[in-house]
N, C-alpha and C positions, 0 to 999 in steps of 0.2 A: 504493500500500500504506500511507501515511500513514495513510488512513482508519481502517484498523484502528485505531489505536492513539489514536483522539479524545478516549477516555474516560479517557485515560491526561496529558492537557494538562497539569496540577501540573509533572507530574514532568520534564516534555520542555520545558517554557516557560522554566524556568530552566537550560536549558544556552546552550553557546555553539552557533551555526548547523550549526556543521564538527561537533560532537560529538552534536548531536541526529540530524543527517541519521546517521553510521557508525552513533549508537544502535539508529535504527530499519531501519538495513541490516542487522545483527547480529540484531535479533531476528525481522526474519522470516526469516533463515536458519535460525535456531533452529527456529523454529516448523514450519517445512518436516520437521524431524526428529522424530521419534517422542518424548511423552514431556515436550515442554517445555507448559506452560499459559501464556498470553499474558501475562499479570503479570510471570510469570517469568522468562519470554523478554527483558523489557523490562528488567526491571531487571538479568538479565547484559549485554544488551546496553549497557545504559549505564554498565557497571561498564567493560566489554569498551572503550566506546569513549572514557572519561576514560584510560585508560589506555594507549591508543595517542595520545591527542591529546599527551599528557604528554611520549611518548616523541619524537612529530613536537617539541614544542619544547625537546627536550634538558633 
């Protein structure tokens, strides 16, 4: 499912590994559900997953 999101490399190239891979697991969850657009998806999911990586380091 990476694939999806190639045209999207800016935004995914500068995270860390652990936060890119939740990002892109997050937003094709999103996507899976009615209503999100692939942009969209991606950029909660990497809102979604700075914000658990944050919490994994206390």
């Amino acid at each position: 499912m990476k694939e999806l999101f190639n045209d999207f490399g800016l935004e995914l190239n500068d995270l860390n590994s652990m936060v890119k891979e939740r990002a892109i697991e997050i937003a094709n969850q999103l996507l899976e559900e009615e209503g999100w657009l692939k942009e969209e998806a991606l950029k909660e999911g990497i809102k979604q997953a700075q914000e658990w990586f944050l919490d994994l380091e206390g």
